[in-house]
N, C-alpha and C positions, 0 to 999 in steps of 0.2 A: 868858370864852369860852363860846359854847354849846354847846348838845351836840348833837351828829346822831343823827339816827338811819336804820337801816339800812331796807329796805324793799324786799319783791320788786315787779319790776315790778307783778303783779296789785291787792296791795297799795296801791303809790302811786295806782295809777289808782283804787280803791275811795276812798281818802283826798282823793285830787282832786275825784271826784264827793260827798263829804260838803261841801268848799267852793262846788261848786256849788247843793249843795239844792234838788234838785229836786222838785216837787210829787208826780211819780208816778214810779219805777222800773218798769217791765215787765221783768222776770229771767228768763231763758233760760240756765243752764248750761250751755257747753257748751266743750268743750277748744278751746284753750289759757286762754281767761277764765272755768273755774269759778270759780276760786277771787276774781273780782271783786263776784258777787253774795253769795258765801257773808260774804266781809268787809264788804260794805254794810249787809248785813242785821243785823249786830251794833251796825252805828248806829243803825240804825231802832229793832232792840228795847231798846239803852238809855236814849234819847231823844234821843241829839246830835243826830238829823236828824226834821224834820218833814214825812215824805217816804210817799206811799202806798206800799207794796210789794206788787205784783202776778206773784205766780209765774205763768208759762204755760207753755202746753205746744208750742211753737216759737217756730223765728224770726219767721214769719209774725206768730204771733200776738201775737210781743211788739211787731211795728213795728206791728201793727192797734189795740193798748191806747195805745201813743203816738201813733198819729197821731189816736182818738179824744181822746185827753188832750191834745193842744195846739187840739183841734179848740174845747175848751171853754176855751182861752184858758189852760192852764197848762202850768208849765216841764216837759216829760217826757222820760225821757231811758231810751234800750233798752241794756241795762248789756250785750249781747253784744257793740254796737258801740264799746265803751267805750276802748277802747285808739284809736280815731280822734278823741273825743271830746275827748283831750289835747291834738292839736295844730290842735283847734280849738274853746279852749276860752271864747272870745271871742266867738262866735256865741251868737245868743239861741235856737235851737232848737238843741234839743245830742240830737235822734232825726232820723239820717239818714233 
């Protein structure tokens, strides 16, 4: 038998965006999803993911970092809209 593990919603979503691996994160804290970039970021700094991380300073600015980053042809994904990113996570651009 395996073993589960437990996982807040913010969490899984962080966990699901590590199986995505995307090229570039643009991160935006901001309530109810802080706590999705804060747990991403501890992939990037241990090396599970090979992933740019781009703090900015809004929403604005984090859809402006990703829509340059798919503009250059790579996966980027704005970790504020993360929680939609789930149920649709079969789309090859994963930044609304």
């Amino acid at each position: 038998m395996s073993i589960r593990e437990r996982l807040s919603g913010n969490e899984a979503a962080a966990t699901a965006m590590k199986q995505i691996n995307p090229d570039v994160v643009a991160a935006f804290p901001i309530t109810p999803s802080t706590e999705i970039p804060q747990y991403f970021s501890t992939f990037v700094a241990n090396g599970t993911v090979d992933t740019e991380f781009v703090a900015v300073e809004s929403e604005h600015s984090a859809m402006s970092a990703c829509i340059g980053a798919e503009a250059a042809r790579s996966k980027s994904h704005d970790s504020h809209f993360c929680k939609w990113t789930i149920f649709n996570v079969g789309n090859d651009i994963h930044c609304f």
